[in-house]
CHARMM-style PDB file with segment names, atoms N, HN, CA, C and O in Angstrom:
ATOM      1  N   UNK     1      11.549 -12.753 -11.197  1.00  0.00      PROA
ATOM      2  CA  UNK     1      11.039 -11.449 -10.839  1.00  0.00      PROA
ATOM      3  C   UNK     1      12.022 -10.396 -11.346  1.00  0.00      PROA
ATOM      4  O   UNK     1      13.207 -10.545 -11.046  1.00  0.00      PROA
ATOM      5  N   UNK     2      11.560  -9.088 -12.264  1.00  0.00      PROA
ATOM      6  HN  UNK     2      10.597  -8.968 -12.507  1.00  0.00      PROA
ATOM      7  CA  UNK     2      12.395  -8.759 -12.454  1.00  0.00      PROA
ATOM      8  C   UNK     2      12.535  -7.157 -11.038  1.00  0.00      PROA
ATOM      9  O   UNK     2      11.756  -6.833 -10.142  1.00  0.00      PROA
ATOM     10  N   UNK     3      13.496  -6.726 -11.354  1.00  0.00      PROA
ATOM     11  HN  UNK     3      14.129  -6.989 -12.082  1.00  0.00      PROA
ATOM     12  CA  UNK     3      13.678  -5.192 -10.531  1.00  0.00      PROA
ATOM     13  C   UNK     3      12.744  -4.296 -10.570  1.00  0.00      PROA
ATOM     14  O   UNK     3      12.573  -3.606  -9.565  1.00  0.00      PROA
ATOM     15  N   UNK     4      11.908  -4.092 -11.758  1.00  0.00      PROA
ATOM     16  HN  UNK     4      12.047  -4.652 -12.575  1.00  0.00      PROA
ATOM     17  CA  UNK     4      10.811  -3.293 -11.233  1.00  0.00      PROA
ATOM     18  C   UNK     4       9.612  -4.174 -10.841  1.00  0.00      PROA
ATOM     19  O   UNK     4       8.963  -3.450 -10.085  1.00  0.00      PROA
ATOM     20  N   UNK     5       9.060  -5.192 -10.939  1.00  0.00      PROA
ATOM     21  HN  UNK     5       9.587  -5.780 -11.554  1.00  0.00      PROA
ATOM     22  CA  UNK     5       8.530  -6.121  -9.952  1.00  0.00      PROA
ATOM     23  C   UNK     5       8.857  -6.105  -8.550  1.00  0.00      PROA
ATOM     24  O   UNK     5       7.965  -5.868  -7.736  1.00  0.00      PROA
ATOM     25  N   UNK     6      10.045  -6.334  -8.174  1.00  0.00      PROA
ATOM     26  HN  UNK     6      10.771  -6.526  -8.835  1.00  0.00      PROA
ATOM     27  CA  UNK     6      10.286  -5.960  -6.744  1.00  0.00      PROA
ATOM     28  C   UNK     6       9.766  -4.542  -6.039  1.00  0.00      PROA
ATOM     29  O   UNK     6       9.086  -4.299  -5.042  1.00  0.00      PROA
ATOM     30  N   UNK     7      10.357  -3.809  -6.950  1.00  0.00      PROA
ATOM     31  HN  UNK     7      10.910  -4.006  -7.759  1.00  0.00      PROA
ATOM     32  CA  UNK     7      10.155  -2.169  -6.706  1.00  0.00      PROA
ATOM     33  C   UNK     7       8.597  -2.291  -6.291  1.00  0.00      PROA
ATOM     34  O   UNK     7       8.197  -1.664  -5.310  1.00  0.00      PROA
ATOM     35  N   UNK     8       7.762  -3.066  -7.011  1.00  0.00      PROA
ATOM     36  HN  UNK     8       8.087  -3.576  -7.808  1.00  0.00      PROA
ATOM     37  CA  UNK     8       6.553  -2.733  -6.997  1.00  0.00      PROA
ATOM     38  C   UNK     8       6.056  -3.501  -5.818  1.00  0.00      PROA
ATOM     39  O   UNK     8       5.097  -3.074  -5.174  1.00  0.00      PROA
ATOM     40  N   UNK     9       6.746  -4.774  -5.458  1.00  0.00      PROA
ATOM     41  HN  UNK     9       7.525  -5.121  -5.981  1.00  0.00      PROA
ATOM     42  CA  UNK     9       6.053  -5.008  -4.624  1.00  0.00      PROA
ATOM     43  C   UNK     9       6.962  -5.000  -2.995  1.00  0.00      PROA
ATOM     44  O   UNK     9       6.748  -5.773  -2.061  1.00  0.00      PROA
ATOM     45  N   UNK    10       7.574  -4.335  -3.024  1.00  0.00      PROA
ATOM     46  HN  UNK    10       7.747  -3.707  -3.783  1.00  0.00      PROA
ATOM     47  CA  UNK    10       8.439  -3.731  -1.927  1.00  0.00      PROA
ATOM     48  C   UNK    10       7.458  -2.106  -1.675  1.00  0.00      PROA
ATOM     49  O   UNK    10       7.415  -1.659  -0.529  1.00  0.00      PROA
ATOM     50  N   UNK    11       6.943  -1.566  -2.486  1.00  0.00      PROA
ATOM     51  HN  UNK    11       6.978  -1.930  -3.417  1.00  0.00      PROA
ATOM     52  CA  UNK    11       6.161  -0.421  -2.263  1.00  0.00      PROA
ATOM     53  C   UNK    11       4.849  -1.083  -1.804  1.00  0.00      PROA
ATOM     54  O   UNK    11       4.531  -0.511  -0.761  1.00  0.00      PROA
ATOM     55  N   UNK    12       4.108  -1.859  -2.055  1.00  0.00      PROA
ATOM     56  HN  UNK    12       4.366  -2.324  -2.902  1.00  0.00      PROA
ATOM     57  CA  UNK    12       2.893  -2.698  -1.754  1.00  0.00      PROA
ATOM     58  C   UNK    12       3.233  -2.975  -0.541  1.00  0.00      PROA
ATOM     59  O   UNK    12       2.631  -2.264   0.263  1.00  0.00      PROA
ATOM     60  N   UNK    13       3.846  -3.610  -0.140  1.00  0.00      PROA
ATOM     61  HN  UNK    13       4.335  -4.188  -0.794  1.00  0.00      PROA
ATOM     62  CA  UNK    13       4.680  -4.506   0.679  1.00  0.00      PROA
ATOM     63  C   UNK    13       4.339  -3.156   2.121  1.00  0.00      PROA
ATOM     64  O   UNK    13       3.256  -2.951   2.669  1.00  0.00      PROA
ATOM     65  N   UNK    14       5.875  -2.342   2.434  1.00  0.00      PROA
ATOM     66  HN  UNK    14       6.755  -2.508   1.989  1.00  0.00      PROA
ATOM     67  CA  UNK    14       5.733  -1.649   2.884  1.00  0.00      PROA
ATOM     68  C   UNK    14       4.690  -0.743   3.219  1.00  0.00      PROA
ATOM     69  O   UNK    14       4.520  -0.641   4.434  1.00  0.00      PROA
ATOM     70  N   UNK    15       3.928  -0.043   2.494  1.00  0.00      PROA
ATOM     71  HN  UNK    15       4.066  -0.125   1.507  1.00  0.00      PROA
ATOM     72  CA  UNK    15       2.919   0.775   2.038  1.00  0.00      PROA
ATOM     73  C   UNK    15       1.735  -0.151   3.421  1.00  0.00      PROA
ATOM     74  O   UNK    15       1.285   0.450   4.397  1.00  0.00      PROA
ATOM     75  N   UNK    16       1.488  -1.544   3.145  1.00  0.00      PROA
ATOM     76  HN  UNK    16       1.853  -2.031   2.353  1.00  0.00      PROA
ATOM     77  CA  UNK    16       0.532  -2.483   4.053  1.00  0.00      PROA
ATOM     78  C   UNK    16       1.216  -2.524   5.545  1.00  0.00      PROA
ATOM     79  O   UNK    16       0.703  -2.742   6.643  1.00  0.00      PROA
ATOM     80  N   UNK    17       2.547  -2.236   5.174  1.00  0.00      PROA
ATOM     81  HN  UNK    17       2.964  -2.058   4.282  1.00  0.00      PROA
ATOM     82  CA  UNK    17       3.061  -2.501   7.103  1.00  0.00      PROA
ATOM     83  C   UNK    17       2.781  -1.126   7.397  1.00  0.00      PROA
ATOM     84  O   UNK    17       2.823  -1.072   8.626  1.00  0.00      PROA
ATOM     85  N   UNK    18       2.556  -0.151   7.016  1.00  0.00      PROA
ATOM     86  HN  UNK    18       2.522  -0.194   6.017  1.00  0.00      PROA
ATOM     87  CA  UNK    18       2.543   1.334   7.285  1.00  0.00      PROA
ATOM     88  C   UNK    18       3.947   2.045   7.578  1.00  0.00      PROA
ATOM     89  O   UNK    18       4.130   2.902   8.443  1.00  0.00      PROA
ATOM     90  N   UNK    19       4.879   1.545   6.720  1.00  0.00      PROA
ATOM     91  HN  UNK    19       4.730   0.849   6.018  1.00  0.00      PROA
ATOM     92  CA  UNK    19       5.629   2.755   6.379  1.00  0.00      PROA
ATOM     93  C   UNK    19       5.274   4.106   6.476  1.00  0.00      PROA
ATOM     94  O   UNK    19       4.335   4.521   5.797  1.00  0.00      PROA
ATOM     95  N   UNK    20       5.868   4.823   7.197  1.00  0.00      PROA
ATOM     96  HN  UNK    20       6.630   4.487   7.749  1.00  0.00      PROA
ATOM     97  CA  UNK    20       5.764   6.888   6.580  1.00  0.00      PROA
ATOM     98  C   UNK    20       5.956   6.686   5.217  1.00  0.00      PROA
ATOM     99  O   UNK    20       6.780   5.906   4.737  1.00  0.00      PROA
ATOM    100  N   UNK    21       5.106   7.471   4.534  1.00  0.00      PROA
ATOM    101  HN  UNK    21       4.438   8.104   4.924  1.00  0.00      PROA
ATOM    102  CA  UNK    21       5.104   7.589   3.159  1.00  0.00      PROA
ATOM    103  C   UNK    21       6.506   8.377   3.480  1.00  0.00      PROA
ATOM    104  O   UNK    21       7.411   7.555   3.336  1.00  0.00      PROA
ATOM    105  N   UNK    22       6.967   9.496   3.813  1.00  0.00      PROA
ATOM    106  HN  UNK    22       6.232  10.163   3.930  1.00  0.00      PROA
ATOM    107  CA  UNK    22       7.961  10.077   3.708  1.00  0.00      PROA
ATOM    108  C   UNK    22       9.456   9.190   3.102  1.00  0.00      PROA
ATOM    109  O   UNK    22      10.148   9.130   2.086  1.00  0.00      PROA
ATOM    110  N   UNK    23       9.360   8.458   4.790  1.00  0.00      PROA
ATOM    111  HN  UNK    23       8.798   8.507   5.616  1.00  0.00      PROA
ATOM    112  CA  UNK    23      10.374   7.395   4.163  1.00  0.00      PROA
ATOM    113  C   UNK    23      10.280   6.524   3.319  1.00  0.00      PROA
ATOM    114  O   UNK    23      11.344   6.072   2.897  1.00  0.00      PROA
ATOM    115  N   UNK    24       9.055   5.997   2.792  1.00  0.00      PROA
ATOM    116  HN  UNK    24       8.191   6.364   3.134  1.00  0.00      PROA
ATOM    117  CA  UNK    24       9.270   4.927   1.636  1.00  0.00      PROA
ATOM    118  C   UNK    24       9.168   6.142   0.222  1.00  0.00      PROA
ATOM    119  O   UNK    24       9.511   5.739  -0.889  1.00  0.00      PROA
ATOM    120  N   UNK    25       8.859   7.065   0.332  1.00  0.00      PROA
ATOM    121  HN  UNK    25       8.580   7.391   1.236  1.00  0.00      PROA
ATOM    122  CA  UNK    25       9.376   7.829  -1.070  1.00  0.00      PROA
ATOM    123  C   UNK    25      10.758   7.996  -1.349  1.00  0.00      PROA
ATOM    124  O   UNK    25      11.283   7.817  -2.449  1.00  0.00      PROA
ATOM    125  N   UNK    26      11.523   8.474   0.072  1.00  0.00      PROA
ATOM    126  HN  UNK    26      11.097   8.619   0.965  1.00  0.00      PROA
ATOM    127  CA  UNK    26      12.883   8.556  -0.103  1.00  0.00      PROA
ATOM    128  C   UNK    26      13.764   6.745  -0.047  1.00  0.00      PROA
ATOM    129  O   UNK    26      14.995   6.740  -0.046  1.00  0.00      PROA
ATOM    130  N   UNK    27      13.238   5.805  -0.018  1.00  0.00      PROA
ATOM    131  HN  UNK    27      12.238   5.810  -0.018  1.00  0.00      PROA
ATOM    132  CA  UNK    27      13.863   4.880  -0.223  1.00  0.00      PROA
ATOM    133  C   UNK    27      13.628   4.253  -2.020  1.00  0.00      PROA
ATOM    134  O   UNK    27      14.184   3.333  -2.621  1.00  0.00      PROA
ATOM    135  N   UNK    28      12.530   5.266  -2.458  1.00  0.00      PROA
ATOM    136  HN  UNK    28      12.078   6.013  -1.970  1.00  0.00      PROA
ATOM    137  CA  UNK    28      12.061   4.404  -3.776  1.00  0.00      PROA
ATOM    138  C   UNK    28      13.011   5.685  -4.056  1.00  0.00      PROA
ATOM    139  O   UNK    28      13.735   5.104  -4.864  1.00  0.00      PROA
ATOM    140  N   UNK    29      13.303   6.386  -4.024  1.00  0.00      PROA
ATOM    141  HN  UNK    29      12.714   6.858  -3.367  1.00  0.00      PROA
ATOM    142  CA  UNK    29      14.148   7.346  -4.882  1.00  0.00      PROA
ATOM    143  C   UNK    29      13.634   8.177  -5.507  1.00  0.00      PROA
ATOM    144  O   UNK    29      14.033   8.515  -6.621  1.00  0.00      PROA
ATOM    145  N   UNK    30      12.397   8.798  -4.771  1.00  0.00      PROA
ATOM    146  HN  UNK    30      12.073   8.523  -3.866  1.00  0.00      PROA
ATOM    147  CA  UNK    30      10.937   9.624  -5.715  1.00  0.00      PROA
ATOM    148  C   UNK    30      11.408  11.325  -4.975  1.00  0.00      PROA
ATOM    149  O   UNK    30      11.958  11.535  -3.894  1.00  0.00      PROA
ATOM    150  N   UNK    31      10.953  12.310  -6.005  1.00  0.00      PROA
ATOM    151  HN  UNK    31      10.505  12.139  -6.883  1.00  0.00      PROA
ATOM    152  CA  UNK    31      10.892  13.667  -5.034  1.00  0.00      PROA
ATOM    153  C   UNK    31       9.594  13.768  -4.543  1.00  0.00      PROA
ATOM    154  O   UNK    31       9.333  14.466  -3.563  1.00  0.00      PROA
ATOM    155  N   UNK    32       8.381  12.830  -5.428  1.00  0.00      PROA
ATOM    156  HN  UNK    32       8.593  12.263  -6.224  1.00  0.00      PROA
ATOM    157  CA  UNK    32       6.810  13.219  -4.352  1.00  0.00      PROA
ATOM    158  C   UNK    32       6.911  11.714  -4.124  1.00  0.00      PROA
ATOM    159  O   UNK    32       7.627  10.889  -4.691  1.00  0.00      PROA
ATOM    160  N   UNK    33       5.743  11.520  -2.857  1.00  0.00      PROA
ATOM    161  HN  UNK    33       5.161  12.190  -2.395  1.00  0.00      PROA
ATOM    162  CA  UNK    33       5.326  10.944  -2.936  1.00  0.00      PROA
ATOM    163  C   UNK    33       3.885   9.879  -3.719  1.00  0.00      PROA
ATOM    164  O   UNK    33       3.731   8.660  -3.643  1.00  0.00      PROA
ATOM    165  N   UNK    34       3.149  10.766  -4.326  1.00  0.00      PROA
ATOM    166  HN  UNK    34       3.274  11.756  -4.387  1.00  0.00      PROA
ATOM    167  CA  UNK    34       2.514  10.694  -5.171  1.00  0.00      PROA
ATOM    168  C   UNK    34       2.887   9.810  -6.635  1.00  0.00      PROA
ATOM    169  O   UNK    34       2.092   9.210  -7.360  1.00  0.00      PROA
ATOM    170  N   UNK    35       4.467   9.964  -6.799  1.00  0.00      PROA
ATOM    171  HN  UNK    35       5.113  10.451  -6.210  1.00  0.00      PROA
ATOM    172  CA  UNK    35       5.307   9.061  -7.887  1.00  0.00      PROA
ATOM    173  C   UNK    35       5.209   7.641  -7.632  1.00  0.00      PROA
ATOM    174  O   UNK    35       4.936   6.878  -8.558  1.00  0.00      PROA
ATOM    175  N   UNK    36       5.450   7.125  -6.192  1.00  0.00      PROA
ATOM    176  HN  UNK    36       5.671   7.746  -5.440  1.00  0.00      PROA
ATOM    177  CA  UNK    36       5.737   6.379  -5.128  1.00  0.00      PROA
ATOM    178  C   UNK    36       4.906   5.616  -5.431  1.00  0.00      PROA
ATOM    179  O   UNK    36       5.083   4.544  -6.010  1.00  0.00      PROA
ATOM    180  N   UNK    37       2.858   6.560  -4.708  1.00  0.00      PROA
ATOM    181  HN  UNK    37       2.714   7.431  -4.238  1.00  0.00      PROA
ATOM    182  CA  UNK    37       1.877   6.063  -4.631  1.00  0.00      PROA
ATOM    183  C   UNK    37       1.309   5.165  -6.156  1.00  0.00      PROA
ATOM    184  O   UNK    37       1.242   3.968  -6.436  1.00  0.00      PROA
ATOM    185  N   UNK    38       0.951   6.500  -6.938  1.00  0.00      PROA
ATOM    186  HN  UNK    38       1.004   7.472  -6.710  1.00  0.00      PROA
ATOM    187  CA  UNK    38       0.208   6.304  -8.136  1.00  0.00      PROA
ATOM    188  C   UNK    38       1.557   4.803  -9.019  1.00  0.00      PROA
ATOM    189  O   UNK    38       1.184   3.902  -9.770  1.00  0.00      PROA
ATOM    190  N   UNK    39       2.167   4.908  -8.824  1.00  0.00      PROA
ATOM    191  HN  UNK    39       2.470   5.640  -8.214  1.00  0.00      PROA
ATOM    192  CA  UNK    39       2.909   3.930 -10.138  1.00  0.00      PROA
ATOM    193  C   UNK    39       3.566   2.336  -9.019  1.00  0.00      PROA
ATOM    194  O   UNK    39       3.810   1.214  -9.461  1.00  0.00      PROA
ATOM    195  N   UNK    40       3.655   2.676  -7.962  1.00  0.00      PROA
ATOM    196  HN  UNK    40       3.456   3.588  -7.603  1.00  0.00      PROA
ATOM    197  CA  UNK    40       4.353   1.389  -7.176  1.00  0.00      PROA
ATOM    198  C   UNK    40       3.720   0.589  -6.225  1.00  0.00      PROA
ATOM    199  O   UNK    40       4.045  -0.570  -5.965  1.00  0.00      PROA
ATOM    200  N   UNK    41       2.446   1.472  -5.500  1.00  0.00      PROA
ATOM    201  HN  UNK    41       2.182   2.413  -5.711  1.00  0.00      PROA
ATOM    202  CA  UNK    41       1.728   0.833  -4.533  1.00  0.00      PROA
ATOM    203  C   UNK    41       0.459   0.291  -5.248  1.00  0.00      PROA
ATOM    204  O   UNK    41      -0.352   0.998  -5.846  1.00  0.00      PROA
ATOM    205  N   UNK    42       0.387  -1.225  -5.091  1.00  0.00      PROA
ATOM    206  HN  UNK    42       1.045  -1.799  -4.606  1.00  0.00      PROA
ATOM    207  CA  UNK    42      -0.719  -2.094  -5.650  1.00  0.00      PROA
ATOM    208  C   UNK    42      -1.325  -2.016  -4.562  1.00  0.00      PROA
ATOM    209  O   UNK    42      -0.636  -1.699  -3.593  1.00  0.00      PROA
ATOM    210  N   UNK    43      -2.636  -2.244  -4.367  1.00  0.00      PROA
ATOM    211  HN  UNK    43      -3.196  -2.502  -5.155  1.00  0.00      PROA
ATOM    212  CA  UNK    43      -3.879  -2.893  -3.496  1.00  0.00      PROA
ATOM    213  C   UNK    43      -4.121  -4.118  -3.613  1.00  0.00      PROA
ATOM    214  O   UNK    43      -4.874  -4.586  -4.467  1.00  0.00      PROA
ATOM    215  N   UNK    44      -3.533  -4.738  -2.802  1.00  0.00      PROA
ATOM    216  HN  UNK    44      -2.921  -4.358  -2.109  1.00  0.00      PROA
ATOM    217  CA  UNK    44      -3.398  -6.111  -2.635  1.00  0.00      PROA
ATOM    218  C   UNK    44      -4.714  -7.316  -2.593  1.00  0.00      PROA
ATOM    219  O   UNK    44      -5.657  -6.851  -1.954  1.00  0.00      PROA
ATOM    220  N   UNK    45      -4.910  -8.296  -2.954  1.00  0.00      PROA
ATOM    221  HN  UNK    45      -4.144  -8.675  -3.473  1.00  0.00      PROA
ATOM    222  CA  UNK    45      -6.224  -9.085  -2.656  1.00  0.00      PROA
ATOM    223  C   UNK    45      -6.444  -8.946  -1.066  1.00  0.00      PROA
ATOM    224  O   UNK    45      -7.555  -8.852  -0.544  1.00  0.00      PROA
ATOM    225  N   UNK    46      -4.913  -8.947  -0.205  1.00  0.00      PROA
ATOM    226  HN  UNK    46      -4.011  -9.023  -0.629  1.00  0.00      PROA
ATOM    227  CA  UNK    46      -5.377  -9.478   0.757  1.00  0.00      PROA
ATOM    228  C   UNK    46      -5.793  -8.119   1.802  1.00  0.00      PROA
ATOM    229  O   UNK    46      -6.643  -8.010   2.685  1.00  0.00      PROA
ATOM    230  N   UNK    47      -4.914  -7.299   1.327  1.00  0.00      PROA
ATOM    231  HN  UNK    47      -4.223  -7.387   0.609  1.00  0.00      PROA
ATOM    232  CA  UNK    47      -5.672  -5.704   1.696  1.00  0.00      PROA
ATOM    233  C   UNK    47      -7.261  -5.553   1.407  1.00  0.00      PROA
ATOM    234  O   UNK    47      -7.990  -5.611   2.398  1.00  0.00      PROA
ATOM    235  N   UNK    48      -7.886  -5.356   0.086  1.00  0.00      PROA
ATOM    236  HN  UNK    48      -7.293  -5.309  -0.718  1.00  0.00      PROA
ATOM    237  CA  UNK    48      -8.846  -5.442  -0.057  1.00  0.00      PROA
ATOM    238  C   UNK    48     -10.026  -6.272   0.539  1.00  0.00      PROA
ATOM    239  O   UNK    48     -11.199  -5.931   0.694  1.00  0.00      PROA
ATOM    240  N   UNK    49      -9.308  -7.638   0.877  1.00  0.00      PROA
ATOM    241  HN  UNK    49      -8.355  -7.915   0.750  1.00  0.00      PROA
ATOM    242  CA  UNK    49     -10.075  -8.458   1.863  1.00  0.00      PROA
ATOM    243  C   UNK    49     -10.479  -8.182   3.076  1.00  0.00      PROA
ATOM    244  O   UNK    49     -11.645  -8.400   3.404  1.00  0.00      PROA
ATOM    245  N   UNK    50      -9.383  -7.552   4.101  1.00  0.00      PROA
ATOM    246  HN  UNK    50      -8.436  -7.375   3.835  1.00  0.00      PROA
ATOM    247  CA  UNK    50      -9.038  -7.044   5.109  1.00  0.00      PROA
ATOM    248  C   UNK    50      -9.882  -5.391   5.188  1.00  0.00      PROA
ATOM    249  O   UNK    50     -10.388  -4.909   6.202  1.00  0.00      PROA
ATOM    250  N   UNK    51      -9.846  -4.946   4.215  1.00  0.00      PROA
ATOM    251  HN  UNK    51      -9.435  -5.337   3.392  1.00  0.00      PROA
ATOM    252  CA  UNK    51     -10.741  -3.537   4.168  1.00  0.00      PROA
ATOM    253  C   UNK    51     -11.901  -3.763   4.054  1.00  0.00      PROA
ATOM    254  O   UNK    51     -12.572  -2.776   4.355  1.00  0.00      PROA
ATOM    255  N   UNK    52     -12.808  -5.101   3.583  1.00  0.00      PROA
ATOM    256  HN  UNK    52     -12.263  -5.903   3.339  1.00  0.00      PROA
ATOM    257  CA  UNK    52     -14.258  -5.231   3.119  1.00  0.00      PROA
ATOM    258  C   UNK    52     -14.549  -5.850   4.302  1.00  0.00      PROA
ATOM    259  O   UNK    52     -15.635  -5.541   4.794  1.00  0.00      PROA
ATOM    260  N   UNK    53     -13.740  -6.799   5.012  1.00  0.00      PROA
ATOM    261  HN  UNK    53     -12.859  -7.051   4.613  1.00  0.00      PROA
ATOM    262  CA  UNK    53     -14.233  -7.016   7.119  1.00  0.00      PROA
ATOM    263  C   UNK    53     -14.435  -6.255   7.456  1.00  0.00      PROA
ATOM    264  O   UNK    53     -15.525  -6.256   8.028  1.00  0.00      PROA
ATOM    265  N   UNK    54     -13.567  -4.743   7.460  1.00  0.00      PROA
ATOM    266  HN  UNK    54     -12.682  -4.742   6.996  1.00  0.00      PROA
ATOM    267  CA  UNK    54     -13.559  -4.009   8.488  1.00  0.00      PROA
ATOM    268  C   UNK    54     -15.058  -3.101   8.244  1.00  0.00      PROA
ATOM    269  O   UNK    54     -15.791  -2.859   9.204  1.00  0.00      PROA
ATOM    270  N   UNK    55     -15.400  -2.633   6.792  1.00  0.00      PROA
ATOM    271  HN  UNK    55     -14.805  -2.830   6.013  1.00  0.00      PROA
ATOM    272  CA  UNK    55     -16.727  -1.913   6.657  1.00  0.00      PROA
ATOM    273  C   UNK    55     -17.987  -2.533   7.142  1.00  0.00      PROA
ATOM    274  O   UNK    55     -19.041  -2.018   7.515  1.00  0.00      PROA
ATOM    275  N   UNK    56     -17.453  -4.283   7.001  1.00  0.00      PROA
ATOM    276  HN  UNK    56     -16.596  -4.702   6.699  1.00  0.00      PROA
ATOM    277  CA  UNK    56     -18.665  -4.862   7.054  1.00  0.00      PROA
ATOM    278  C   UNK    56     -18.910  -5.125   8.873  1.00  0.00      PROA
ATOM    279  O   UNK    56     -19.996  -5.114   9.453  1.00  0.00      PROA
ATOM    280  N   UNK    57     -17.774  -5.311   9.387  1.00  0.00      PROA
ATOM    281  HN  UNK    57     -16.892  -5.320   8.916  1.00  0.00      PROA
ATOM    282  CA  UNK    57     -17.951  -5.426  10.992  1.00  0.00      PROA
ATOM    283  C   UNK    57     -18.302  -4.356  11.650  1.00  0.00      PROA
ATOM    284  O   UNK    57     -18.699  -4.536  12.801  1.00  0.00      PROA
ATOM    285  N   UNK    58     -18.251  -2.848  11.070  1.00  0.00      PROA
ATOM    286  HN  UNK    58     -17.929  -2.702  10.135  1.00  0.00      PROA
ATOM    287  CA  UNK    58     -18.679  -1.674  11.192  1.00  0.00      PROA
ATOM    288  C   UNK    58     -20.096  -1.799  11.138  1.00  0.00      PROA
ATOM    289  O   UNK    58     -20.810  -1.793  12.141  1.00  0.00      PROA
ATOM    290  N   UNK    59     -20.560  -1.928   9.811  1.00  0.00      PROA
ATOM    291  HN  UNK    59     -19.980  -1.933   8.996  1.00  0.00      PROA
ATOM    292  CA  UNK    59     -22.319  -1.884   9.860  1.00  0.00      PROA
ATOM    293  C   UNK    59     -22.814  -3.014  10.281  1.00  0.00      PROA
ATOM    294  O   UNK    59     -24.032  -3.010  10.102  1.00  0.00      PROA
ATOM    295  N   UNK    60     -22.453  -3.945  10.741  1.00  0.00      PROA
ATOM    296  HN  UNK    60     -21.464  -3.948  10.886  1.00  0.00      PROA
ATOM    297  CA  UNK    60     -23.282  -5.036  11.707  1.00  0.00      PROA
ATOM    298  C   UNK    60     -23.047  -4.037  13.344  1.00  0.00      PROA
ATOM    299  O   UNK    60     -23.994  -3.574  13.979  1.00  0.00      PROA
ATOM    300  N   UNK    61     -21.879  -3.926  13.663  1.00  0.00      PROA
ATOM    301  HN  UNK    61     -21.109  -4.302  13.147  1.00  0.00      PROA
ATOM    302  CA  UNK    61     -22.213  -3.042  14.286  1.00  0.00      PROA
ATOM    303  C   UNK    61     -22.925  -1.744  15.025  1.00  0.00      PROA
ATOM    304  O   UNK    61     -23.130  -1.352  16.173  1.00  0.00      PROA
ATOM    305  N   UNK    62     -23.139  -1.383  13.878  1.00  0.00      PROA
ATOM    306  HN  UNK    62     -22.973  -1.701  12.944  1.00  0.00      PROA
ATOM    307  CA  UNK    62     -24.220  -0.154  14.083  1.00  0.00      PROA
ATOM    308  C   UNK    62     -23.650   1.246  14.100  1.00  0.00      PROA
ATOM    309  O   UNK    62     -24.105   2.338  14.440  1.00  0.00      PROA
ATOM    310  N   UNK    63     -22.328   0.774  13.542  1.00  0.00      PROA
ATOM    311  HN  UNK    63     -21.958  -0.113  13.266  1.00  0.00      PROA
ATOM    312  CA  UNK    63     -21.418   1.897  13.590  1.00  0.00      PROA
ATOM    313  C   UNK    63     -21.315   2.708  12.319  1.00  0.00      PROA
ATOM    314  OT1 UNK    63     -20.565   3.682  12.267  1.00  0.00      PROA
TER     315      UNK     63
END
């Protein structure tokens, strides 16, 4: 793995535990967060998995 691999998935990583964006910008060493977002935070399979339950347990719901 190299160092920006980590970077990237230490922003993924965090980003899924719900870090403050605040603080994980100032730990990636960014002045926006937006630097942070757009180039370091992946959407994970298992995020995406976890987000397509939740819409779908919603509209069985009736919600």
């Amino acid at each position: 793995m190299t160092i920006y691999e980590f970077r990237h998935s230490f922003a993924t990583l965090m980003s899924e535990k719900g870090m403050d964006k605040d603080v994980l910008r100032e730990l990636m060493g960014h002045a926006k967060f937006e630097t942070t977002d757009f180039y370091y935070i992946q959407v994970s399979e298992e995020r995406k998995k976890k987000e397509f339950e939740r819409v779908n347990f919603k509209q069985f719901q009736g919600k």
